[in-house]
C-alpha positions in Angstrom: 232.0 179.4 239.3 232.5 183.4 237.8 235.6 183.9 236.2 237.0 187.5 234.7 240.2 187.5 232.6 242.4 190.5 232.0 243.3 191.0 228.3 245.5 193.6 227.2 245.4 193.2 222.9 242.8 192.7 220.6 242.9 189.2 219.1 241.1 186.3 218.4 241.8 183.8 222.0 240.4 180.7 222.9 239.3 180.4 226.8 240.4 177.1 228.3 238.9 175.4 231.7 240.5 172.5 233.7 239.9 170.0 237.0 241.0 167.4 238.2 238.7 164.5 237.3 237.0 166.2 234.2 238.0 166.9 230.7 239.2 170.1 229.6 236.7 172.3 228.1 237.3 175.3 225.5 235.4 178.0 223.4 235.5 178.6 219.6 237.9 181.1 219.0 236.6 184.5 220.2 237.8 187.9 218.8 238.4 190.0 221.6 238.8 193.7 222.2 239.9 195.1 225.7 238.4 198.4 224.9 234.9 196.6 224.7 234.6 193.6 226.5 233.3 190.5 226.5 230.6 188.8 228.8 228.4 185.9 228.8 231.3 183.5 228.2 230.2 179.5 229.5 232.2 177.0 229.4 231.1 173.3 230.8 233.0 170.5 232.3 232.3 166.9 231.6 234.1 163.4 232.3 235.0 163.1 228.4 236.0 160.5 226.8 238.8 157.8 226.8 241.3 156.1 224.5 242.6 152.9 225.5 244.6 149.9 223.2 247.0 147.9 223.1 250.8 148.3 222.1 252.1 145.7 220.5 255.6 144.8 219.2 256.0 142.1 216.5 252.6 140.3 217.7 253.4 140.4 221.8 252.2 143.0 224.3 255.1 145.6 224.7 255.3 146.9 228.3 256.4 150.2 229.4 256.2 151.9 226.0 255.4 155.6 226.0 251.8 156.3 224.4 251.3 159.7 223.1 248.0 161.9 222.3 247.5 165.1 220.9 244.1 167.0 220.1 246.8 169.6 218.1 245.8 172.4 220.7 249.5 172.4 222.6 248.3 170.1 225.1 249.7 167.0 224.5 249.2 164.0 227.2 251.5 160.6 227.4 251.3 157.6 229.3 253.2 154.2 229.3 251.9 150.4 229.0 251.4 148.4 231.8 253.2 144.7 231.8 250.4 143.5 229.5 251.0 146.2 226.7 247.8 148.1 227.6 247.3 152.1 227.7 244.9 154.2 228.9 243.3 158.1 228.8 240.4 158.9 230.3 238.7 162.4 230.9 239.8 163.6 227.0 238.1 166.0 224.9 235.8 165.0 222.3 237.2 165.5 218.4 239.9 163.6 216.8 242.8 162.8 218.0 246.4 161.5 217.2 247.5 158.8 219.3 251.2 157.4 218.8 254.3 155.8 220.0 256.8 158.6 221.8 260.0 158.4 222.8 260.3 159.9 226.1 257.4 161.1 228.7 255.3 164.4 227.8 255.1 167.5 230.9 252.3 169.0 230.2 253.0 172.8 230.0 256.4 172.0 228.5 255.4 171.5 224.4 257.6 172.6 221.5 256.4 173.3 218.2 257.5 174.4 214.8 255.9 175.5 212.2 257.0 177.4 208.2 255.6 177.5 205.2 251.8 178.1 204.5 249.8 177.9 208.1 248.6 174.5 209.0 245.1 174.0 209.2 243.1 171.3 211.0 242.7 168.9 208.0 246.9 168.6 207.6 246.7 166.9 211.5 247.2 163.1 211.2 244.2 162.3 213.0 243.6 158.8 213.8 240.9 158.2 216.1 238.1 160.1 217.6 236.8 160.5 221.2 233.1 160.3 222.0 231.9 161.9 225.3 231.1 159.2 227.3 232.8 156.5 225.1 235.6 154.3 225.1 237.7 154.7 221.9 240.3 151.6 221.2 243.3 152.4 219.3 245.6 149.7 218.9 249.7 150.5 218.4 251.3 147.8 216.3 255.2 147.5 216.1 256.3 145.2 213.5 255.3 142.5 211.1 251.2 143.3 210.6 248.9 140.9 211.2 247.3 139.2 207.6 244.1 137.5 206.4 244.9 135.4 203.9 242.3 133.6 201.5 241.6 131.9 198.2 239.0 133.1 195.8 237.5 130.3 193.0 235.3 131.1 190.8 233.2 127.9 189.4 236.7 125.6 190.7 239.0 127.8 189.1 241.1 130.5 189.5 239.2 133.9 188.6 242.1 135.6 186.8 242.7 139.3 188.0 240.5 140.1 191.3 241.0 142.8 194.1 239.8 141.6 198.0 238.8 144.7 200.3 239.0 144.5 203.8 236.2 145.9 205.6 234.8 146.7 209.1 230.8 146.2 209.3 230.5 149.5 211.5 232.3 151.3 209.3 232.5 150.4 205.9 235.6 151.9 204.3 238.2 149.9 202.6 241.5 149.1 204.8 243.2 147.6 202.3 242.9 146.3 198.4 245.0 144.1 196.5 245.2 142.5 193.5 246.2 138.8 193.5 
């Protein structure tokens, strides 16, 4: 479908699309000036992507807990667990997200924010995951006591003196956690 926006003051905006059934879609930020126009703008729905997990509460599946995501953009999204703990959004954008525990529902259309200081820019966001189109993304929330591995390192039958143990993933190499024993 054609689409023509009215816009009354020069200034950098950023077109948003939505339907039902399909992930939002956006532009880059476009500087704008009524007294010149714009054309050729496209924008293209697609089904996104989706985040689903598990919320868990001292190792058991928490039911009914509010799960909330943010892209930063002013359109958050929430949902709650089902009886087994699990979450789900589907039709996301792709790009990081922030997924969380909330403590009441989101209405979309109905976000606060504050802001002072120096601006915030996209690398203060606590990301923590990232949508693929296409993709599934799982992001566990875990409540409580954290899950260990525990081992014993010998070196030759003995104990090796100081050591450090890194906890890695094989798809994605970067250390989780490192302590010395």
């Amino acid at each position: 479908g054609n689409f023509s926006l009215t816009v009354r003051e020069a200034r950098t905006w950023v077109v948003r699309a939505e339907i039902a059934g399909q992930a939002p879609s956006e532009t880059a930020p476009l500087d704008f000036d009524p007294a010149v126009g714009l054309e050729g703008i496209e924008l293209s729905l697609t089904s996104g992507g989706s985040i689903e997990g598990r919320v868990m509460e001292n190792g058991r599946p928490a039911a009914g807990r509010i799960v909330a995501a943010s892209r930063g953009d002013g359109h958050p999204t929430s949902t709650r667990s089902d009886a087994d703990g699990i979450y789900r959004f589907e039709h996301l954008m792709p790009g990081r997200w922030q997924v969380q525990r909330a403590e009441e529902d989101l209405v979309p259309g109905n976000s606060t924010m504050s802001m002072w200081g120096d601006p915030i820019t996209e690398a203060d966001l606590p990301w923590n995951c990232t949508v693929t189109e296409g993709q599934v993304t799982n992001f566990d929330l875990l409540t409580g006591p954290r899950p260990t591995l525990v081992g014993r390192l010998t070196f030759d039958g003995r104990g090796p003196g100081a050591w450090s143990a890194q906890l890695m993933d094989d798809a994605d190499p970067i250390v989780r956690d490192n302590k010395v024993r």
